[in-house]
C-alpha positions in Angstrom: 0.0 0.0 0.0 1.5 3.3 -1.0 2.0 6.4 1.7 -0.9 8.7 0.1 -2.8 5.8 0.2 -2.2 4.5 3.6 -2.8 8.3 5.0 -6.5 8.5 3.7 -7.2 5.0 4.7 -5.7 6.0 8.5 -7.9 9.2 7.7 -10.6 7.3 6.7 -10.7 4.8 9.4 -10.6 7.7 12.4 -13.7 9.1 11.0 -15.6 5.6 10.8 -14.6 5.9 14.4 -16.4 8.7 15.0 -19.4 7.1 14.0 -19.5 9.4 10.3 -20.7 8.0 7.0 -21.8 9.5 3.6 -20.8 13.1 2.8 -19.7 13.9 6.2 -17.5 11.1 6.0 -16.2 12.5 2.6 -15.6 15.8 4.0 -14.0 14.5 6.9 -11.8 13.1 4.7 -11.1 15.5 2.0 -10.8 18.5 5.1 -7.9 16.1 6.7 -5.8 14.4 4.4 -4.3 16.5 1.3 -3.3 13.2 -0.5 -7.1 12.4 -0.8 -9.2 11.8 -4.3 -12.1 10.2 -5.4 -9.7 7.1 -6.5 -7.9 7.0 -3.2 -11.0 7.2 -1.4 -12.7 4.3 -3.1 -9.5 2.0 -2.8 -9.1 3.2 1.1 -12.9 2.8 1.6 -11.9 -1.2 0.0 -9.5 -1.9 1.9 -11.3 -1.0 5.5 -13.6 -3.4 4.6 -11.9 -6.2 4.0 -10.0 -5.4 7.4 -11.0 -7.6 10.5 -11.9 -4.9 13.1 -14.8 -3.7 10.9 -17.3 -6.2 12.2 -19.5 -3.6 13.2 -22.5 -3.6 10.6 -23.6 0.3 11.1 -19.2 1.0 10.4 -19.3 -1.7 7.4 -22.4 0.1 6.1 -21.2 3.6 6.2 -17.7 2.4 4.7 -19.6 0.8 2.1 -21.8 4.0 1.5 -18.7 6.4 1.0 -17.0 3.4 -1.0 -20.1 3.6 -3.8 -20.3 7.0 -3.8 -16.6 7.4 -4.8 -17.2 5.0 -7.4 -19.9 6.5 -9.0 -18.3 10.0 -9.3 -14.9 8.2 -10.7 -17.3 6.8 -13.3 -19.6 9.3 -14.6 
């Protein structure tokens, strides 16, 4: 995993810890990591949940919700 990457997925993670999902997710992690795009987002937003410590369904499903959105706006 490469060092912009791994900084939005740490980024990425906090804010799941926070309880945030969706667009405030997003913004949370747009506002704190400069390394952060739509790309890296989606590949971060991947990668936490294929991690172990996400067993939580509300964190999978806002994970999953930020992870889709990325995808969509990379796509079209």
């Amino acid at each position: 995993m490469g060092k912009k990457l791994f900084s939005v997925y740490d980024v990425l993670v906090q804010g799941v810890g926070q309880g945030l999902s969706g667009y405030e997710l997003y913004n949370f992690v747009m506002g704190r990591c400069k390394a952060s795009s739509n790309k890296r987002i989606c590949r971060a937003s991947l990668l936490a949940m294929s991690d172990a410590p996400f067993l939580d369904r509300n964190a999978l499903e806002g994970i999953y919700s930020i992870a889709t959105d990325q995808r969509m706006r990379c796509s079209g």
